[in-house]
Structures are given as C-alpha cells and as structure tokens.
N, C-alpha and C positions, 0 to 999 in steps of 0.2 A: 575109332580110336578112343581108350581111354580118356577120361577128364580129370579136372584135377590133381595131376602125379605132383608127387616129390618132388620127382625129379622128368625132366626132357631132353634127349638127345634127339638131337637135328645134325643126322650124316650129313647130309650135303654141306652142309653150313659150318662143319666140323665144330657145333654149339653144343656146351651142357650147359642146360638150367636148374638153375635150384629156385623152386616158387616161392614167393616171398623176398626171395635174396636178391640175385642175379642170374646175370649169363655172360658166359665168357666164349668167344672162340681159340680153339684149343689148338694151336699149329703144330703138330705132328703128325703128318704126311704117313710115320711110320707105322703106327697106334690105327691110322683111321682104315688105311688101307690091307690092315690085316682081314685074310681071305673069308675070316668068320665072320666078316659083316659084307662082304663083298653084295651083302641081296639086301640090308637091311634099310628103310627109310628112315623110318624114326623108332625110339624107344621112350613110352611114358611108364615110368617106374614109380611104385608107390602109389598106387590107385586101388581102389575099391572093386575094380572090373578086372581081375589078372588076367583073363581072356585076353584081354583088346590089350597089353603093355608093347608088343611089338610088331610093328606095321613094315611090310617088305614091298621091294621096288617092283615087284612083278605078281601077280594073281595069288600068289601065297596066301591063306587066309591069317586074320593077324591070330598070336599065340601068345602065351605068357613069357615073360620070359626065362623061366626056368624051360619052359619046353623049348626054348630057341637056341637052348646048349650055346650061349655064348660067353660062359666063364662069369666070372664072379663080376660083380657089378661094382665093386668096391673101385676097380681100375678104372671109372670114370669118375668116382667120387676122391681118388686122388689125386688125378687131375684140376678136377672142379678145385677140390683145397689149395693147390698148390698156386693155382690162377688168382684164386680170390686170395692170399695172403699177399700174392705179389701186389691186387692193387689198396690192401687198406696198407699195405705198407709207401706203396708210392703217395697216399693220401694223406699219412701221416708226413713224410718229407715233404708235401707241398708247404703242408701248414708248419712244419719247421722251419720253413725258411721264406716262408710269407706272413706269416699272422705272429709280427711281432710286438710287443707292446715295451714302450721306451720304461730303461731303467731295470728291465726284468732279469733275473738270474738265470741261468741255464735250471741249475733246481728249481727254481718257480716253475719256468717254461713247462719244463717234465709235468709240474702238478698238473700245470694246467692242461696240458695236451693228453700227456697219459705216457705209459711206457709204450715205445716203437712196437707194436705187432710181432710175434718173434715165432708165430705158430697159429692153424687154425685147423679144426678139425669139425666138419660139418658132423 
C-alpha cells in the first residue's frame, strides 16, 4: 500500500483521514455501501506511489485510483469537510460556554475566542 497519502479511507471503519489533521467516522450506511466499493479495503489518495492508492478485499492487485473508476474523489472530501466543521464548531460551543472569564462582554468573548466556524473547506 501506499505511504504517506493525503488522504485515507478505511471501509471497514467507514474512516476518512486527512494526515496532519484528523479522522472522522463517517456514518452513512448509504455512501459506504454503494456497489462501487462493494471490493474495496482501503484508499490511500495523494501519494507519490499512484500504483498502490487502492487496496481490495480479495486478490485484486492494488491500482491507482483513477484506474479503480470509483468517481470522483471529492465525495469523500465532502464528507471529511462537513465532519470536521461539525467538530471545530462543537469545540468552539464547548469553549463558549466553559472558558469564561468574570466581567467579560460577549464582544470581548468573540475577540477572544474568534468568530463560531461557519465553513471549512480542506
């Protein structure tokens, strides 16, 4: 298998990674269980080795993923987005309604914490 990707999908696990950043599991039953991954194990995207980016659950040898005709790759990177905005947003409500300091204005608070995440686009 590739090293170093971008990005890593783990079927089984129904995980996308973004290296550096995170990993989320992605619970949609309806996305993971579409037929065109019905064989796939993992996908390491974004590597130097396009050979080795997708590894199948049976003898298949691994292929790039353009040769693996499994659509555009951007629909696990909106996923990935959509997972990781929901937790700097929940991160940010933790710290809004924990990390308060006596006397403070709601406009301070803002400076201080920053505007609520309202969008992220890897």
């Amino acid at each position: 298998m590739a090293t170093n990707a971008t990005w890593t999908i783990i079927f089984p696990d129904k995980k996308i990674n973004k290296a550096g950043v995170s990993s989320y599991i992605i619970d949609d039953d309806a996305f993971w269980n579409d037929p065109k991954f019905s064989n796939i194990w993992a996908i390491q995207y974004g590597t130097s080795n396009t050979s080795e980016e997708v590894e199948y659950r049976d003898k298949t040898p691994h292929t790039s993923y353009a040769d693996a005709s499994l659509g555009d790759f951007n629909e696990f990177i909106t996923r990935y987005d959509a997972a990781h905005l929901a937790q700097l947003q929940a991160d940010w409500d933790y710290k809004w309604n924990n990390y308060n300091v006596e006397g403070e204005t709601e406009a301070e608070k803002i400076t201080r914490l920053g505007a609520r995440p309202t969008s992220y686009s890897s």
